[in-house]
N, C-alpha and C positions, 0 to 999 in steps of 0.2 A: 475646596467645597465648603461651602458655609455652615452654619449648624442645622440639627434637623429642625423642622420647624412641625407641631403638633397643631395640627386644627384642630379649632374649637367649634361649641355647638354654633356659633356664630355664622359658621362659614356652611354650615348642612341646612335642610329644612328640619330635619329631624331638632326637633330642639330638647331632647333627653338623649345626645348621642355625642360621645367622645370618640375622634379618629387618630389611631396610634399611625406609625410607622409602616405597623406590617400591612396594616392597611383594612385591618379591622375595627368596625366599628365598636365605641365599648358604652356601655352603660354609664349615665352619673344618675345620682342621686340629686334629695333639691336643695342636697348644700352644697351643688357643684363639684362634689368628688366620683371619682370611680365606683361604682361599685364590684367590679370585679369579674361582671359578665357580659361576651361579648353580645350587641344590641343585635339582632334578628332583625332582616327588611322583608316585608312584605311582600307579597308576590308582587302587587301590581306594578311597583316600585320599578320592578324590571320587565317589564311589559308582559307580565303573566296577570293572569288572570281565573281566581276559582269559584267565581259565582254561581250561585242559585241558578235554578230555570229560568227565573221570571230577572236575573240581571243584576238582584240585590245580594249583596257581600253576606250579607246578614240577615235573618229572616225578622223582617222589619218593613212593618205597617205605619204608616201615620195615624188609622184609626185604632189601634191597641197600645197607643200611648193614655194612661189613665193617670193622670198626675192631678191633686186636689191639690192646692192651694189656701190656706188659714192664716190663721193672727191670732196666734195665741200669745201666756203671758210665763213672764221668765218662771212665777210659783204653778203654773200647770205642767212645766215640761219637768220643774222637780217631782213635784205627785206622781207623774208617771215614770221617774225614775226610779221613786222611794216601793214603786209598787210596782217594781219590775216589767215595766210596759216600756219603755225607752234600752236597747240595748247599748251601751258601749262600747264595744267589744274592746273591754280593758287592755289585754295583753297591748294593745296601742301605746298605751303610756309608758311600758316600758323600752319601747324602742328609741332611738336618737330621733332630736327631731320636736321631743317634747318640750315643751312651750316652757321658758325659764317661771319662776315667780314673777320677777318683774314683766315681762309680755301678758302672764296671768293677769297684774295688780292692772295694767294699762286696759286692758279688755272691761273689767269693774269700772276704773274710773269710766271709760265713755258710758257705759250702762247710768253711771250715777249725774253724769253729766248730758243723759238724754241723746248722746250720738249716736246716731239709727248705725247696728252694726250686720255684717252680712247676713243674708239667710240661709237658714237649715235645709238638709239634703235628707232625708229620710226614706227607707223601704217597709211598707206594710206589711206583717204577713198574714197568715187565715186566723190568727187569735187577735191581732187586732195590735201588736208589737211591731214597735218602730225600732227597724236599725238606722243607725244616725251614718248615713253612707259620708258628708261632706257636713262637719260641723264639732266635729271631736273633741277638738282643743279648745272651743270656747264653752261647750256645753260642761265640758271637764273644771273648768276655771271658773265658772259661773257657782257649778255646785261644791266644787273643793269649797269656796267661800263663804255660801252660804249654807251646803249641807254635807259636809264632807265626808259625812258616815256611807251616804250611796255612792262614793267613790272607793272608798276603801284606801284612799289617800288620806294626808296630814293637814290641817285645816291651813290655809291660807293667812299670813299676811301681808298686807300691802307695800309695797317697796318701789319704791323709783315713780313717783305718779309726777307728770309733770304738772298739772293744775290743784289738783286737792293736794298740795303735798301735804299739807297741817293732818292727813289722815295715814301719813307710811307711819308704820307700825302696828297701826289697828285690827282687829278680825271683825268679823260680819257682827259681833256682841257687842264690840264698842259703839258702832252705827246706833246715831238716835232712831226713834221709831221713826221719823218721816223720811230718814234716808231707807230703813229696811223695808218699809211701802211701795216707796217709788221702786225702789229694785225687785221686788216681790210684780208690780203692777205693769213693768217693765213688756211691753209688746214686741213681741219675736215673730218674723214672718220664716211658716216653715211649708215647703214646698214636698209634698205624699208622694210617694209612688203606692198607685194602690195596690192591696191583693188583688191576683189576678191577671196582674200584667204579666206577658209571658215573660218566661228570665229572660232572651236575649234581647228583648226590647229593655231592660232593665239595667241591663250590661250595655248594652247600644248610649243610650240615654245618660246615664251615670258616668259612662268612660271620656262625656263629654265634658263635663265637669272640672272646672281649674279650682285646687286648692294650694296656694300659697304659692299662685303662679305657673303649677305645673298640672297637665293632668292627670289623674288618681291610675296608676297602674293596675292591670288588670288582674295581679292577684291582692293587690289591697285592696279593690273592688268584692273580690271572692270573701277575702275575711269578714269585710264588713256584712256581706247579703247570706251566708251560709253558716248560721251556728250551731253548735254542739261538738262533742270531743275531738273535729279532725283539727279545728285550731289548734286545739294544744297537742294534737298527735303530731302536725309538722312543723310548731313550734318546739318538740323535744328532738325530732329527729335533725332537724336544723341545728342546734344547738350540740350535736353528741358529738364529741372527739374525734370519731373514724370519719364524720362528715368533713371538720374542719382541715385534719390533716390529709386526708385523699383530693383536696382543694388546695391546701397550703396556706388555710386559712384565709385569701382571698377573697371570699363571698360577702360582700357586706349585707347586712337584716337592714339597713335604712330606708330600703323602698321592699322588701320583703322578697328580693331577687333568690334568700336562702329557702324562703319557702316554697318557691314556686318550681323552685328544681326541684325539692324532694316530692312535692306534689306530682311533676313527670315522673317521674319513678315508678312511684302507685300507682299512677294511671293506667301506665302500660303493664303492669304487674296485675292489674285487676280488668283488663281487657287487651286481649289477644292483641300485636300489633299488626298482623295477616288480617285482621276481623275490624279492621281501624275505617270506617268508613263516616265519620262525622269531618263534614267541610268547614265547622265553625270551631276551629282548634279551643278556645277560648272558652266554650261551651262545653266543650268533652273536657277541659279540666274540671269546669265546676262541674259536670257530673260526676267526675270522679271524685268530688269534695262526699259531693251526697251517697258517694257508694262507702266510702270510710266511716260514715255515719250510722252505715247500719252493718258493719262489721263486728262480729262479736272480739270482744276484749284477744280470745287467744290467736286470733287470725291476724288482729294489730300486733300483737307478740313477734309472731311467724313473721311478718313485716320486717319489722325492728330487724329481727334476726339478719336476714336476706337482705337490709339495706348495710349493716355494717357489715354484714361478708363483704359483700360486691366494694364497698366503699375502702376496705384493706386491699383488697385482693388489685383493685385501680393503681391503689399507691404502689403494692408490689412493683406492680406488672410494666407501668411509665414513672414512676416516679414522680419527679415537679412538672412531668410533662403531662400528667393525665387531665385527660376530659378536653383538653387542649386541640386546637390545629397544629398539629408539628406534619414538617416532611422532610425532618433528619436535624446534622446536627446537632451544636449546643442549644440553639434556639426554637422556641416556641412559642405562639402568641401567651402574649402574659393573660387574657382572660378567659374564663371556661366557657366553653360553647353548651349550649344548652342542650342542643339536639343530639352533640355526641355525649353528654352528661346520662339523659335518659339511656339512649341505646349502649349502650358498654355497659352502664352500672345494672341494668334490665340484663343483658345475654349472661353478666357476670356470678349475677343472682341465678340463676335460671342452671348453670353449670351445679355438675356435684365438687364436690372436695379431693375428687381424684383429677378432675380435669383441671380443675382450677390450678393445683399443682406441675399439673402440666404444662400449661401455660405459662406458669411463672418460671419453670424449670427451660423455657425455649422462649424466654423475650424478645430474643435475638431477632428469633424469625417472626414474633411475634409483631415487632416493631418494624420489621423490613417490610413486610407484607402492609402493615397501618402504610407505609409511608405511600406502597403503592396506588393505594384506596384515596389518599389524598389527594392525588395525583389522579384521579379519573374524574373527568369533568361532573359528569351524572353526582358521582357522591358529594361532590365538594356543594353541589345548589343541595342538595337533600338538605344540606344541616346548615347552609348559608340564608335561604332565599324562602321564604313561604314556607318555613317546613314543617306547620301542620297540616300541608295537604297530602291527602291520603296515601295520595301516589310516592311522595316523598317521604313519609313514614317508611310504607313498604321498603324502598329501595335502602335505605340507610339500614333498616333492621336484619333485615335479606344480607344484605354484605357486609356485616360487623356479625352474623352467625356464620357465616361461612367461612369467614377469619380463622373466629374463636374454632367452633370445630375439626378444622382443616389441621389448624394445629394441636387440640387436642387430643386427635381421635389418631394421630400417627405414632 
């Protein structure tokens, strides 16, 4: 037998999808690595289908796309950063991914050398504030250099230029006045999404969107068009120890695949999954963005709380196998499934402290019974195939409670 042979995105259409052995698809990111979680196919993919009445996937018009089109200049898009009118949504820069100084300094030179460079992707809202959806890293490198106080980053200087090189070393102060002009007068074409447009045309629109070759996943989508405290609320939850170790650290933040679990969590934690009737999965997450937004502070607490219980009580209960596909065995898929991520760490949370103990005190049977679950065709698409459609919530939710208190409650 020859060695195994690993397909690549090459050989799928999916071109953000790594195929192991077991035969699951896995996530990369767009440095071409894993990220850690297994990729979800769509319904239609396997000849399902969960459309609208009227046939469209997504409630999407051609006449409620409102997109304005400008020409603006590199020192207007600073003014309206210097005055809080352009968002960034910073936490971006500190994820992998960020653009070196030298890609920075290379970005400046074509500005100073007149090379027309991409255009900006922006979302309006009712104050009249741009999120910058597709344009991050150059709007980021533009003002590091020449105003790096509305970045909250370290001033720039220039390294590795291949034409100005007589300028590596310099910052934006050694620039004679006619080069700081021209870059101040600098024409940037920036494409609006206006207020008003509905979000899923917003999401529809934007998800089409290739940056640096790939297109923008639909929770960095969410970060970019949804701001206020849940960024940093599933930015800290992502980041907390119980999270990393009930995953086994696994989860890469490169494409924000850690956010978007803990954002399932909440979702279903702040809406019944019996009560789950939204057809545009993708839509019920960012609403559940905007329900954590108007959460008071001790309810995010209670949160917190309920995510590290369930997130212990995981690792108890499977160990390196949690959140996983296993159906015995030493083995189990190396990446965490999404859909069984939400539903176990949801019913886990949802148990009290006597059950949970219970559970953990009868793994045995706890895991014989998982294996049998895996083995029933029905559950295995819930958490494979489409599975934010409704029906497929239900069932996955419905039979990982019956599990859990089946063996609880004896």
């Amino acid at each position: 037998m020859g060695p195994q042979r690993y397909a690549g995105a090459e050989d799928v259409d999916e071109p953000d999808a790594l195929f192991l052995p077991l035969g699951a698809p896995l996530e990369i990111g767009s440095d071409g690595r894993p990220t850690g979680v297994e990729l979800e196919l769509p319904a239609d993919e396997e000849g399902e289908d969960y459309s609208d009445a009227d046939g469209i996937s997504a409630p999407f018009r051609p006449d409620s796309i409102k997109i304005h089109t400008e020409t603006t200049t590199v020192d207007l898009l600073l003014s309206r950063l210097r005055e809080g009118m352009i968002d960034l949504a910073p936490d971006f820069q500190r994820r992998a991914g960020i653009w070196s100084d030298r890609s920075q300094s290379r970005l400046i030179e074509s500005l100073l050398l007149r090379i027309p460079i991409s255009n900006f992707h922006m979302a309006q809202d009712d104050e009249d504030k741009w999120a910058v959806v597709d344009g991050v890293q150059r709007l980021t490198a533009i003002a590091r250099f020449m105003e790096p106080k509305v970045t909250g980053l370290g001033p720039l200087t220039l390294r590795g230029l291949d034409y100005l090189w007589r300028f590596n070393g310099s910052t934006y102060q050694d620039l004679t006045g006619r080069l700081k002009i021209r870059l101040r007068e600098t024409q940037l074409t920036v494409h609006i999404m206006q207020q008003g447009t509905p979000e899923a045309v917003k999401y529809n629109v934007f998800s089409r969107i290739n940056t640096g070759g790939m297109p923008l996943k639909p929770q960095e989508l969410r970060h970019a068009l949804v701001r206020g405290p849940v960024r940093a609320f599933l930015a800290d939850l992502a980041e907390d120890p119980a999270f990393g170790e009930a995953t086994r650290w696994s989860v890469s933040d490169e494409r924000m695949a850690d956010r978007e679990m803990v954002l399932r969590f909440l979702a279903f934690r702040l809406t019944n999954p019996a009560e789950h009737t939204e057809k545009d999965f993708d839509q019920f997450l960012t609403n559940a963005m905007y329900k954590v937004n108007g959460l008071a502070e001790e309810r995010r607490e209670q949160l917190t709380r309920e995510f590290r219980v369930a997130m212990g009580c995981a690792r108890e209960l499977f160990g390196e196998h949690a959140f996983r596909k296993w159906r015995g065995g030493q083995r189990s898929s190396p990446a965490v499934n999404k859909a069984l991520f939400e539903t176990i760490s949801v019913h886990l949370a949802l148990l009290d402290d006597h059950e949970r103990d219970r559970l953990v005190a009868s793994r045995a049977k706890v895991h014989s019974r998982f294996f049998e679950l895996m083995d029933d065709w029905d559950f295995d698409r819930s958490i494979s195939v489409g599975t934010g459609d409704p029906g497929k919530v239900r069932t996955r939710f419905q039979e990982v409670a019956r599990l859990f208190r089946g063996v609880a409650e004896q």
